[in-house]
N, C-alpha and C positions, 0 to 999 in steps of 0.2 A: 443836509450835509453832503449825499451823493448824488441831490439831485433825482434820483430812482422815481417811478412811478410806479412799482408792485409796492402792497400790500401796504398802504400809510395808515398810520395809526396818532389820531388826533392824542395828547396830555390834557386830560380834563384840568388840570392846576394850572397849567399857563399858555396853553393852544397853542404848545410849538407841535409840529408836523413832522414825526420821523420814520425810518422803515421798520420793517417788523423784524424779526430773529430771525426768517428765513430768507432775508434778503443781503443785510449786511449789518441788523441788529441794532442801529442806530434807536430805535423806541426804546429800546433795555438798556442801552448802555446810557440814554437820557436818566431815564429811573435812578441806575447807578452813582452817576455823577449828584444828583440830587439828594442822596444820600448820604453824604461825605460832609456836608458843616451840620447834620443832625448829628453825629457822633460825635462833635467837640465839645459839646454841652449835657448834661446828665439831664434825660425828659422827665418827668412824671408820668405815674403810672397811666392816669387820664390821656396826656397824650400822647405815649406809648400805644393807647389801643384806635387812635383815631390818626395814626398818620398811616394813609396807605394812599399812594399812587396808583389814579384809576387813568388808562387810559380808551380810544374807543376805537373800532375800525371803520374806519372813512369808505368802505366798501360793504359790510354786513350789519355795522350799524350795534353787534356784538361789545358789550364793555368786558376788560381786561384788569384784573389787578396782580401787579408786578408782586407786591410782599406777600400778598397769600397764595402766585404761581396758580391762580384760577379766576374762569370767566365768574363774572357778577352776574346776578338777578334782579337785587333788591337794588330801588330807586331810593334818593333824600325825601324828607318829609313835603318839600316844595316841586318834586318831580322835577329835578333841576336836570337827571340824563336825557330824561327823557325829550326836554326841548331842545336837546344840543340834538338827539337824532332825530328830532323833526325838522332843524335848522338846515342840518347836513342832507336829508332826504330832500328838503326845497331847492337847496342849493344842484344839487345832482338832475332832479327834477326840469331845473331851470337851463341848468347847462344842456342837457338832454334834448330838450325842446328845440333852442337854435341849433344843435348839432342835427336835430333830424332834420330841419329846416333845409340845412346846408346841403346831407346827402340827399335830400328830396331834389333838390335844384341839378345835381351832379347826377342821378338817375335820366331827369328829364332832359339831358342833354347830351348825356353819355349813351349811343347807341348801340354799344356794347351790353352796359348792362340794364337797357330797357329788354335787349335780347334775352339775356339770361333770365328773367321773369318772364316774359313769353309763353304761355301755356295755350295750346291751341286755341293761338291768335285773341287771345285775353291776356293783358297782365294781372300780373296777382302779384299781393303782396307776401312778403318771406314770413310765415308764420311760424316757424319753428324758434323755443325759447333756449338760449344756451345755460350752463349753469355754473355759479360763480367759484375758484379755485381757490378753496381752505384752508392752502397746505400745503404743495403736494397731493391734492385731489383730483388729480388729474385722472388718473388709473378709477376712482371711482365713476368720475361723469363722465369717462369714458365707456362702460359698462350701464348706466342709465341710462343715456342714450339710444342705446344699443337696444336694450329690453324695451324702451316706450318705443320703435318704433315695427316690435312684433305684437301683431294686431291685438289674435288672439288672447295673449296673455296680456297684454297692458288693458283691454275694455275689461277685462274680467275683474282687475282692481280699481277699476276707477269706478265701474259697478257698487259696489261692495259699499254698503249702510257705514256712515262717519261714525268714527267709535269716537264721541266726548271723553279725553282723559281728564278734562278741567271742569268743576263744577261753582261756583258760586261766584265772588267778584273775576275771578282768572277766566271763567269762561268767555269762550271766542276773542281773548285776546291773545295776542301772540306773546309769547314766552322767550327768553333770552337764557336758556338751561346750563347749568355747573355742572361738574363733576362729582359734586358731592351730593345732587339729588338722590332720591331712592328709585331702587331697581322696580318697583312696583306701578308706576306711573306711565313704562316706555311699551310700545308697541311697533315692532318692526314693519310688520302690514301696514298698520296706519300711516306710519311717518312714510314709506312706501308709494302708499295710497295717495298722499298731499302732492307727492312728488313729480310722479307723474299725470297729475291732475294739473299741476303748475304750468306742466310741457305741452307745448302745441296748443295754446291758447291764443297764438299772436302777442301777447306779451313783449313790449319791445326790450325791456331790461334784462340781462339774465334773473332766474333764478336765484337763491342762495339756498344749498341744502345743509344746511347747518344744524335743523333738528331730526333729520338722518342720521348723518355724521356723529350727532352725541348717542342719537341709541346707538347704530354702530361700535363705538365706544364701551357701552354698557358692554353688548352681545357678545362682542366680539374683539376679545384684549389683545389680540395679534395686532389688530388694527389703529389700537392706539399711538397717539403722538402723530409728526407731521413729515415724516420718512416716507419717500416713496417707498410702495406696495408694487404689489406683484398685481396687473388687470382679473389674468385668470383665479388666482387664489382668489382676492375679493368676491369671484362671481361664484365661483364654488360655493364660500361661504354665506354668501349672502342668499342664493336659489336654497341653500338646507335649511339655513336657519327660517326663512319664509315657507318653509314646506314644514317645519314643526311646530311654527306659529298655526298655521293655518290649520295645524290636524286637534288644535287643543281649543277647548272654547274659551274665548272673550267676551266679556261684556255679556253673560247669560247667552252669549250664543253662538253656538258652535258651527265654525270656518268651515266644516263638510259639510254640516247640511248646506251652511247656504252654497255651498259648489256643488250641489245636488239639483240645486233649484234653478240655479243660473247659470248652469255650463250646458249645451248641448253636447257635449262628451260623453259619448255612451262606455259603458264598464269595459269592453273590449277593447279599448281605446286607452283604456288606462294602463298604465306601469305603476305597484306597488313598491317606494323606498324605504326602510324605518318605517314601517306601520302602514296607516290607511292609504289611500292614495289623494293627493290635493292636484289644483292647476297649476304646480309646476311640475310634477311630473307626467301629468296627462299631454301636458305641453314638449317638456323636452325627456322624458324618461322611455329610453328603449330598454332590450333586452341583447346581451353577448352571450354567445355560447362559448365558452373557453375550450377548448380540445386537449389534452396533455396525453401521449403516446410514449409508454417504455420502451426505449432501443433495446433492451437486452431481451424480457419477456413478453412484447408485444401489449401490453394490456393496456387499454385505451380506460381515460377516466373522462369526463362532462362535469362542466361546471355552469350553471346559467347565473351570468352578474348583470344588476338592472346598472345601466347606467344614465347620465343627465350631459355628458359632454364626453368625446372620446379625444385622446393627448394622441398625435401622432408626430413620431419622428421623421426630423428632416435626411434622408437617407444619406449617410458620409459620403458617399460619390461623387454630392452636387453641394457642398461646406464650403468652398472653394469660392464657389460662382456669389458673386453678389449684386449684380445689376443686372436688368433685362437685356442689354445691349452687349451683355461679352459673348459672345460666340465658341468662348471657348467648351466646345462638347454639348450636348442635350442641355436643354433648359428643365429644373424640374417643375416638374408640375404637384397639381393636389392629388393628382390617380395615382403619381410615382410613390407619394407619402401614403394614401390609402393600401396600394399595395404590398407596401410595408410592413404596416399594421395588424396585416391579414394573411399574409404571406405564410407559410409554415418554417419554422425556425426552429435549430438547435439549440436548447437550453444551455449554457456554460456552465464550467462547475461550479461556480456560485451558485447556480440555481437548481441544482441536482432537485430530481422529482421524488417525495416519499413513495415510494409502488409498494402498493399495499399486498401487492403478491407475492412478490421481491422480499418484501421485506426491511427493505434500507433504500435509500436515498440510491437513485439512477440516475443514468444520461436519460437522457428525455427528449421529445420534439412536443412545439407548441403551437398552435392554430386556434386564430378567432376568428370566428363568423357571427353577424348579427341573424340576431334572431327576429328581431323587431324593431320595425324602424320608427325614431320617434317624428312625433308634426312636425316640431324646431330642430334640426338638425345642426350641432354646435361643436365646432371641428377646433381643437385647439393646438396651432402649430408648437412646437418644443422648441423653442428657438433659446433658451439659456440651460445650458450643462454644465456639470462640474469636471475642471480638471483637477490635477495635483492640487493646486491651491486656492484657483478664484471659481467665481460662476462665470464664465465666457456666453459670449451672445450669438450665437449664427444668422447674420445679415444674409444668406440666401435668398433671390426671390425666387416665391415660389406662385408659377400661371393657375388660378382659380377660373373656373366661369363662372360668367353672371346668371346665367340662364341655363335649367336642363342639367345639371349636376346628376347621373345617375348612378343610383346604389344598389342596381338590382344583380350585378355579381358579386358584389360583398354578402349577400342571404342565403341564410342556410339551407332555405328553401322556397328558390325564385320563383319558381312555378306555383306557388300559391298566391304570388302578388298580380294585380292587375299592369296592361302595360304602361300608364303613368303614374301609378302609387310610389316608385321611389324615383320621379324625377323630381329634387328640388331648384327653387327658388334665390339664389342669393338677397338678403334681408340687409346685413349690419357686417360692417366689416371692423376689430377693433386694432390700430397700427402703432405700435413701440416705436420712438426714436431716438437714438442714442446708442449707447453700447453696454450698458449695465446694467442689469435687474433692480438696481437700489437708484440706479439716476435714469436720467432720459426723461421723456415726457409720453403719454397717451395723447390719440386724437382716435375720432371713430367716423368712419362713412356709415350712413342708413338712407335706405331708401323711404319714401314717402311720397302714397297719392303720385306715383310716375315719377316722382325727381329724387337726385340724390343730395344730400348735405351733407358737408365736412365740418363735424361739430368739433371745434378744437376748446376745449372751457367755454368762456362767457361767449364766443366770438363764435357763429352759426353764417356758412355761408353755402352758396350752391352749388353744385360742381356738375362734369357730366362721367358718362359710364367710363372711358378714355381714363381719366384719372384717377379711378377705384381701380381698376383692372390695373394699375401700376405699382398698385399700394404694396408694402411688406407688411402681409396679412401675419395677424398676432393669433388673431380669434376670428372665425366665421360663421356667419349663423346661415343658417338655409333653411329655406319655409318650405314646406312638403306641398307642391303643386295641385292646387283642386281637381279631380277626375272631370269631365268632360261629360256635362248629361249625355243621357244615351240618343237624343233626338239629335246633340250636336254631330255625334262620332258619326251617326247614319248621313 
């Protein structure tokens, strides 16, 4: 009807082709209309319980039923879905073949991007797999991305023994999951696990993270439905929830030891959150010292918070500026925002301090300093605040380095650190576009094996450092640069 090519969704009753509800609804309001000479006639009970509208997504391969408002599982007694999405997989299959044909032939002639594959004078092929958008999934596979392409922590669960949720005829087949499954079945690790096992295979298709996205669902009801999400909130929740799975045993066996057994992580190394410590906090868990100082009676109080990501505001000075190229006044930078953060500040009277000497609620000043600096270093700009009425977005950009990020005047106590323990790495960069916290879209740069890639959903392509270093950084991750053996430094 519009023509559209997001999100089609085949009608199993008469293989007409429409879009999906988040596109312009055309598949629902087919359903609808098909509905309307049912109600002129009085059914019977019988086929009152067998009329329902199935239809399927020509992209995940996923069945839909419109009258029960949920995904299917169950196939007909002649596995009649099941050949329509082997028909459909042939078909995609098919087309897929002459289309790589085709970019094959445009590679080989295009010397542009035989360059851009060029890797110290070998080409290589683009092995990174993109993954398919759900929804509004974007803010998700943007944050996947992100995490598979930090070493550390993605070998550590691809490591990690396959936990069988399916036993007898259902084993090793794949599963097409409802809502109305039980909670006893889903594992966030696992589905996790599958996930990023997917990625960086060479895989030419995207992914579909679809049996994520349903535990997700389960775990996590913020998340439900097909609204854009917040990037950062997701990864919040998604790094705690994998840090509680992982401290509880599964499957007779318990997520620490085996992070006992396969992490070279020694205890020092670790940061306790909730409970024992696992590989996400050994990964991104530092330690803040919080300062608070009474104006009145002087009395200074300490507070140590572990934390997995630090939110820094973008300083109201530089709100204004919004592309690299305006000139008007200093460009901010990531140090101007760290400094920020760190900076020693007067409490407002909203936030009067209890002084416990005092007695009552004071003026106060407030200072944070790290105490510990984590591996992953995951810097999240605050770019949406509230005014009077809406959340507003701040388009600032803000200069990051790629390279050499140092943190050793943010610590409390520098002169305990070596002199490259707090230079990091830029890793994953994740960039909002648009102007709403509820719209816009996700995309993420990550580096890998010396290149960088601009994972936008299904579509993974290469880029160079030029165009990361331009990006409106949402989320940045920094990998804590390896020390230098001591024969190298001599």
């Amino acid at each position: 009807v519009c023509r559209s090519n997001k999100s089609p969704w085949v009608c199993l009753t008469c293989s007409s082709v429409h879009c999906g509800r988040y596109v312009n609804g055309h598949a629902k309001k087919h359903y609808e209309d098909a509905q309307i000479p049912m109600t002129n006639h009085k059914k019977t009970e019988k086929q009152e319980k067998i009329q329902h509208t199935v239809c399927m997504d020509c992209s995940s391969y996923s069945t839909y039923c419109y009258r029960c408002d949920d995904f299917v599982v169950n196939d007909t007694k002649l596995g009649l879905v099941q050949k329509v999405r082997e028909h459909l997989q042939n078909l995609e299959n098919s087309a897929f073949t002459s289309d790589r044909h085709r970019k094959r032939k445009l590679l080989e002639n295009s010397p542009l991007n035989s360059k851009l594959l060029k890797v110290n004078g070998s080409t290589t092929a683009l092995c990174a797999t993109g993954l398919r958008n759900l929804g509004n999934t974007c803010f998700m596979n943007a944050i996947l991305q992100s995490l598979s392409n930090i070493q550390q922590f993605c070998c550590y669960f691809k490591e990690l023994p396959a936990v069988e949720l399916r036993n007898g005829k259902t084993a090793g087949r794949r599963t097409y999951h409802t809502r109305s499954q039980g909670d006893n079945n889903v594992s966030l690790v696992e589905e996790f696990r599958k996930t990023l096992c997917a990625l960086w295979q060479g895989n030419q298709t995207a992914f579909s993270p679809e049996s994520l996205f349903y535990v997700v669902w389960k775990i996590m009801p913020n998340f439900r439905g097909y609204q854009q999400q917040d990037a950062h909130e997701f990864m919040r929740y998604l790094l705690d929830h994998l840090h509680l799975e992982l401290q509880g045993g599964f499957n007779g066996v318990s997520r620490s030891v085996i992070l006992q057994e396969n992490s070279n992580l020694s205890a020092s190394n670790r940061c306790c959150i909730n409970g024992a410590s696992t590989v996400v906090t050994a990964i991104f868990g530092g330690i803040l010292q919080n300062e608070v100082n009474c104006l009145i009676c002087g009395t200074e109080s300490r507070k140590f918070d572990p934390f997995l990501d630090l939110s820094l505001d973008i300083p109201s000075q530089f709100r204004n500026k919004r592309t690299k190229s305006q000139e008007s006044g200093p460009m901010c930078t990531l140090r101007d925002c760290l400094r920020s953060f760190t900076d020693l500040e007067e409490l407002d009277e909203t936030e009067l301090y209890m002084c416990h000497k005092c007695k009552k609620k004071q003026k106060s000043t407030k200072k944070f300093w790290i105490q510990k600096l984590p591996k992953v270093l995951c810097l999240h700009l605050k770019r949406f605040h509230w005014t009077a009425y809406l959340r507003n977005k701040v388009d600032t950009y803000v200069e990051f380095p790629l390279r050499g990020l140092d943190m050793k005047c943010y610590l409390l106590e520098p002169e305990n650190s070596g002199p490259e323990s707090c230079l990091y790495d830029l890793v994953a960069v994740v960039v909002h576009h648009g102007s709403g916290v509820g719209s816009g879209h996700y995309t993420a740069y990550a580096a890998h094996e010396g290149r960088w890639f601009h994972f936008n959903d299904s579509t993974v392509t290469l880029t160079d450092e030029e165009t990361v270093g331009k990006a409106k950084a949402y989320i940045l991750f920094y990998v804590e640069r390896p020390a230098k053996p001591a024969a190298e430094k001599l």
